[in-house]
C-alpha positions as CSV (number, residue, x, y, z in Angstrom):
1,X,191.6,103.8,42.5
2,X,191.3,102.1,39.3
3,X,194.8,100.0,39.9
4,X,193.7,99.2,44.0
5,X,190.0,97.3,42.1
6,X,192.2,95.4,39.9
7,X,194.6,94.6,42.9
8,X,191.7,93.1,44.6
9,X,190.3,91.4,41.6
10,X,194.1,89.8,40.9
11,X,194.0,88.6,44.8
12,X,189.9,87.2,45.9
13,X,189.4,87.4,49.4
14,X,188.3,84.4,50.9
15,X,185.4,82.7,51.2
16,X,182.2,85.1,52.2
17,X,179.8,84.6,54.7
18,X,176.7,83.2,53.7
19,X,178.5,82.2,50.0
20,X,178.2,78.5,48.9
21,X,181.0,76.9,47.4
22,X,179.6,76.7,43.8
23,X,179.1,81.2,44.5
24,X,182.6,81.2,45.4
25,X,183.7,79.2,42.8
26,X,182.3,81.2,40.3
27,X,183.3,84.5,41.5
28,X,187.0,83.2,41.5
29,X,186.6,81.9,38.5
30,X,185.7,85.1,37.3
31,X,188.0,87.0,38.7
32,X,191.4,84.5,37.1
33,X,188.9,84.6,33.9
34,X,189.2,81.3,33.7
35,X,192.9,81.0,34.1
36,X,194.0,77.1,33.9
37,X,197.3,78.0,35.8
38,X,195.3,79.3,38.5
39,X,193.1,76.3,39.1
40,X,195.3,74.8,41.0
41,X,196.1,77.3,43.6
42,X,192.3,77.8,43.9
43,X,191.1,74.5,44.2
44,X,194.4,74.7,47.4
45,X,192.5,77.1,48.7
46,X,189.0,75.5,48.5
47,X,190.6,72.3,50.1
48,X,192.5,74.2,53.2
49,X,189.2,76.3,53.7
50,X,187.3,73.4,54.3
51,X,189.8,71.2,56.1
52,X,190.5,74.3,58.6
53,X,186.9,74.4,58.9
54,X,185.9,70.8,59.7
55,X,188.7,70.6,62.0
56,X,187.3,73.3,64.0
57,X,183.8,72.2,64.3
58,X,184.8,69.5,67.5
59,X,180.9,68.9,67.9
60,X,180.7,67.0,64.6
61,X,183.5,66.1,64.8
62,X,182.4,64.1,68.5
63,X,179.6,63.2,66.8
64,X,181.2,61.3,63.7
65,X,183.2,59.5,66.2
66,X,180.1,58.4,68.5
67,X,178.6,57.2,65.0
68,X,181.6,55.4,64.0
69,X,182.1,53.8,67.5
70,X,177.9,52.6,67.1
71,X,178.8,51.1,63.6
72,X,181.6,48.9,65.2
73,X,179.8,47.9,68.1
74,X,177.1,46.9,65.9
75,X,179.2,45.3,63.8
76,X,180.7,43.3,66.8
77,X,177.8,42.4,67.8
78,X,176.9,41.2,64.2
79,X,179.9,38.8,64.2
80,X,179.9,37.7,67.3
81,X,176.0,36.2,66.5
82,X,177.4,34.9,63.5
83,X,180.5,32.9,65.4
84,X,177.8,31.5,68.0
85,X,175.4,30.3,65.2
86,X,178.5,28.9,63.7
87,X,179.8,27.0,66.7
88,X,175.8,25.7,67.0
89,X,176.0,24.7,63.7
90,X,179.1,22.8,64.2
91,X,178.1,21.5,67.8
92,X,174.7,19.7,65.9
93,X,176.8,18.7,62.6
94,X,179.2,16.6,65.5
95,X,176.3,15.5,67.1
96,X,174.5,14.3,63.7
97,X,177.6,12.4,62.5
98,X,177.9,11.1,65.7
99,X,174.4,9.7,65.8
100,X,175.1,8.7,62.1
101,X,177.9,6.3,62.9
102,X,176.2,4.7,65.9
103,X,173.5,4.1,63.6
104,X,175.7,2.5,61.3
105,X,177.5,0.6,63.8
106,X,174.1,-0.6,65.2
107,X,172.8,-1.7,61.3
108,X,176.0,-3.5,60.8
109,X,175.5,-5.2,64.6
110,X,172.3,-6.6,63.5
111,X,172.7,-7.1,60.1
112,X,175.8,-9.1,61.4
113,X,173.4,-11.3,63.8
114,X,175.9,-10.2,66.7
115,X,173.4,-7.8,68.8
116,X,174.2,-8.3,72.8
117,X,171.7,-9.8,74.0
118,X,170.7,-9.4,78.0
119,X,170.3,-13.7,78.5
120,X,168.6,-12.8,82.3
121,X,165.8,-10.5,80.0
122,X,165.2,-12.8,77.5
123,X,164.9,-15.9,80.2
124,X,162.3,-13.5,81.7
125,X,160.3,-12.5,78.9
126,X,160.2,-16.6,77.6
127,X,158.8,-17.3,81.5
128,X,156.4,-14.2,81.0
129,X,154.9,-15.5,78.3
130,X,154.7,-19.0,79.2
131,X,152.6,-17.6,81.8
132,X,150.5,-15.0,80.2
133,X,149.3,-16.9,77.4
134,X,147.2,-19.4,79.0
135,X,146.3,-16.5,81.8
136,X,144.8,-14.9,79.1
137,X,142.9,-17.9,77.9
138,X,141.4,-18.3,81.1
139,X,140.7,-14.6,81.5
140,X,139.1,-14.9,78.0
141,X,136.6,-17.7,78.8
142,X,136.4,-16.5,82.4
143,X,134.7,-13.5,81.0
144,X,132.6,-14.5,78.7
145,X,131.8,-17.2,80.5
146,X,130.4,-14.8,83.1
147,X,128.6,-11.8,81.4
148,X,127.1,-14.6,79.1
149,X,125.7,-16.0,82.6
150,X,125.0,-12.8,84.1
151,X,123.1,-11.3,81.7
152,X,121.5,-14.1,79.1
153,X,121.5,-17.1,80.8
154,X,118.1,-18.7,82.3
155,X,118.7,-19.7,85.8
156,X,117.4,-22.9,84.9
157,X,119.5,-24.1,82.7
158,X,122.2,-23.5,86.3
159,X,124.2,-26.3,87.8
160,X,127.0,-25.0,89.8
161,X,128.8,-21.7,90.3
162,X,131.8,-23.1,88.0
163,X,129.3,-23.8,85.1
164,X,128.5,-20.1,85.5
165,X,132.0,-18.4,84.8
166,X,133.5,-21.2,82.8
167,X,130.9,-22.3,80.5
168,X,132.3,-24.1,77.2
169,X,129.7,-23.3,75.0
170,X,129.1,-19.8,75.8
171,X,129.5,-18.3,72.8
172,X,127.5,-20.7,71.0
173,X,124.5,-20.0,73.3
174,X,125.1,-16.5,72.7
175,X,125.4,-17.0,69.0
176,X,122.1,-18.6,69.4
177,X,121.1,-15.7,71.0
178,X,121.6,-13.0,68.4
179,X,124.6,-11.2,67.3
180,X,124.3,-8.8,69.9
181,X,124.4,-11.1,72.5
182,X,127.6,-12.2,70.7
183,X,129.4,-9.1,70.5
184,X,128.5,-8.3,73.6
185,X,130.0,-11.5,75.1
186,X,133.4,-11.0,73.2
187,X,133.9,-7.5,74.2
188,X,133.7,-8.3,78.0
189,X,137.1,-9.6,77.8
190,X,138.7,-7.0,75.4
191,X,138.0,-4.4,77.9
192,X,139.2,-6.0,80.9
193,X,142.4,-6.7,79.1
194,X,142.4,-3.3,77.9
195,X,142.4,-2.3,81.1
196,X,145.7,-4.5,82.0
197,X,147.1,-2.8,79.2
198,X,145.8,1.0,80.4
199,X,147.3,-0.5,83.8
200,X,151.0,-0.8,82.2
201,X,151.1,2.0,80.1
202,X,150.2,4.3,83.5
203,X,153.3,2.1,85.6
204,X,155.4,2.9,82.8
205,X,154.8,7.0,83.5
206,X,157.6,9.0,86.0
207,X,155.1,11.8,87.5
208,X,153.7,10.7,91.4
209,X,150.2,11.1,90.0
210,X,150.6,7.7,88.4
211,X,150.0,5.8,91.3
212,X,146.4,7.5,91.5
213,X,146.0,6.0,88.2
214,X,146.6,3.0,88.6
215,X,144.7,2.7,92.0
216,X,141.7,4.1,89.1
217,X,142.0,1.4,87.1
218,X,142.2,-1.4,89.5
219,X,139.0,0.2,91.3
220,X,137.0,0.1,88.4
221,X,138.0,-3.4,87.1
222,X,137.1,-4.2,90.7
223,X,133.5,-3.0,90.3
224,X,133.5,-4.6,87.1
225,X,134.0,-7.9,89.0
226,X,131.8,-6.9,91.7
227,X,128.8,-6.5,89.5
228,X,129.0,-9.8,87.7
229,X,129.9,-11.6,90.8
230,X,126.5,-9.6,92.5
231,X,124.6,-11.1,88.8
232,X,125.6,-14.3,88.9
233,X,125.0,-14.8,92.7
234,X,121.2,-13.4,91.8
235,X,121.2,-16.5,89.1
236,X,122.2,-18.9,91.4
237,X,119.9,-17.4,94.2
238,X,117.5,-17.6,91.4
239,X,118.3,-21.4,90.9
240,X,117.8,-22.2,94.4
241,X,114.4,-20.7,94.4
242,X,113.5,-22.4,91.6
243,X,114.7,-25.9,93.1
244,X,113.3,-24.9,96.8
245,X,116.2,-23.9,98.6
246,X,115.4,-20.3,99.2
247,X,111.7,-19.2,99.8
248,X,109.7,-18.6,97.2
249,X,109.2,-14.5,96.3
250,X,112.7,-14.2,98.2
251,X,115.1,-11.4,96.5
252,X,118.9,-11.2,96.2
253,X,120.1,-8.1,98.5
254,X,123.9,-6.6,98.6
255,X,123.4,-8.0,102.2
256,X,123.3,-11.7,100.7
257,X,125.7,-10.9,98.0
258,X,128.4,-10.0,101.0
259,X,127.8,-13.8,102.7
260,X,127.7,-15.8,99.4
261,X,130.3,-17.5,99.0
262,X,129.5,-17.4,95.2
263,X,130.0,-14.1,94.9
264,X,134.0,-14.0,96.5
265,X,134.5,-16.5,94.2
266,X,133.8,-15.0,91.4
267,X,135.4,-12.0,92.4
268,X,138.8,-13.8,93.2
269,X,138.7,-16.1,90.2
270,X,138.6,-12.9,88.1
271,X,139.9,-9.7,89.9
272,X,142.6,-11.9,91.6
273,X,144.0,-13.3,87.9
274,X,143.1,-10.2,86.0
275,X,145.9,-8.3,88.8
276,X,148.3,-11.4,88.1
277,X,147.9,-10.9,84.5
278,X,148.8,-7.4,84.8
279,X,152.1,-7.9,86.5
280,X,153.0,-10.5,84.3
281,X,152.7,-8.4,81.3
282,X,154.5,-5.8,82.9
283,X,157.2,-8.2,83.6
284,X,157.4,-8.9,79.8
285,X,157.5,-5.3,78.4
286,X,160.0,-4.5,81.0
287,X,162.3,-7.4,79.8
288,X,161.4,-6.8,76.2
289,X,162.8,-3.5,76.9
290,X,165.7,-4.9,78.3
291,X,166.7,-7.5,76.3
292,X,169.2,-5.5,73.9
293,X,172.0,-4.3,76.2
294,X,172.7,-1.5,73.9
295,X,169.7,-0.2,73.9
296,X,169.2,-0.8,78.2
297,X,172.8,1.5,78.8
């Protein structure tokens, strides 16, 4: 009995249920009493055990695999974000030396004195502004001309409906006046070129609702002229009752405003050139634009 213990102290069974691997390892090590020439077999053993065991556990094994297969997708996924953002990279970095040397090709152009110059745009824009600089002269003292007559003047001082929109020394009566009465005056034709200018920047726009813009601004420059044409008809209807024309006591109705001749005049010598002016400057941004062939391509 004593010989059949040692026997089975000699030769361990294997690993026990419910024993960790540190408990087993010290029980064989016990049981060699710490035998160097019998670590070797033991630690054979351990490694079998545990390769046998793993190899027979298929569900973790499956999911090792599924985890695996995740962690290359992901990684493929990974790389393949970082080839795009490299092919973006590279796509702008062409696209930035490109736009480098057409810049430098351009500065040399013009540093050169050799830009290509459109000679049909240029003849336009030298016509346009032959033209626009003395319609803006007259539009200028057309103006002033009339809100100084409209709205300072004393209908006695009147002679004719051409003294009232193109009076000479309008801005020195003004002047005389006050310096709101001047600043007043000047701004009248600021805003109606303003509006010209409101009036190209909408034609220059590429959405349909443009053209109800525009119709805007030409209706309101229109009442503009309406209303000083109606003010200076009521100062020359105010002249002719002073010199016995009209009755005395008579006032100035839309009604009379529509029949005096005074009044279309006005409103054509000013709403008429004011459209003309518009066009024309139009007609000069547009070649401006267009000048450099370059930059019209």
């Amino acid at each position: 009995m004593r010989f059949e213990n040692k026997t089975l102290e000699l030769n361990p069974d294997n690993r026990r249920q419910g024993e960790t691997y540190e408990q087993w390892g010290t029980r064989i090590c016990g049981v060699v009493t710490g035998s160097l020439t019998a670590l070797p077999p033991c630690l054979q053993k351990v490694r079998n055990a545990i390769y046998n065991e793993q190899a027979h556990d298929i569900e973790r094994i499956a999911q090792a695999k599924e985890t695996i297969k995740s962690s290359i997708e992901r990684c493929r996924g990974e790389i393949d974000a970082v080839n795009q953002k490299i092919l973006e990279n590279e796509h702008k970095q062409e696209e930035t030396v490109k736009k480098i040397d057409d810049l430098k090709q351009e500065r040399r152009q013009i540093e050169s004195g050799k830009e290509e110059v459109n000679k049909e745009q240029r003849l336009r824009l030298i016509i346009g502004l032959v033209i626009i600089v003395p319609l803006t002269i007259y539009l200028f003292m057309f103006y002033s001309s009339t809100f100084y007559s409209a709205f300072f003047r004393d209908p006695a001082t009147l002679t004719s409906v051409m003294n009232t929109m193109f009076d000479a020394k309008a801005l020195n009566h003004a002047y005389d006046e006050g310096l709101f009465e001047l600043m007043f005056v000047l701004s009248a034709p600021i805003i109606f070129l303003g509006l010209g200018y409101v009036l190209h920047i909408f034609s220059m726009e590429t959405e349909k609702t443009k053209y109800f813009k525009m119709a805007a601004i030409l209706l309101v420059t229109l009442m503009f002229d309406c209303i000083l044409a109606y003010k200076i008809g009521e100062q020359m209807h105010s002249l002719g009752v002073i010199i016995g024309t009209y009755p005395v006591g008579q006032e100035y109705t839309v009604s009379m405003a529509i029949h005096d001749i005074n009044t279309w005049a006005v409103i054509f010598c000013g709403f008429i050139v004011y459209v003309i002016w518009g066009f024309v400057f139009d007609m000069i941004m547009e070649a401006y634009n267009k000048m450099d062939m370059r930059k019209a391509r």
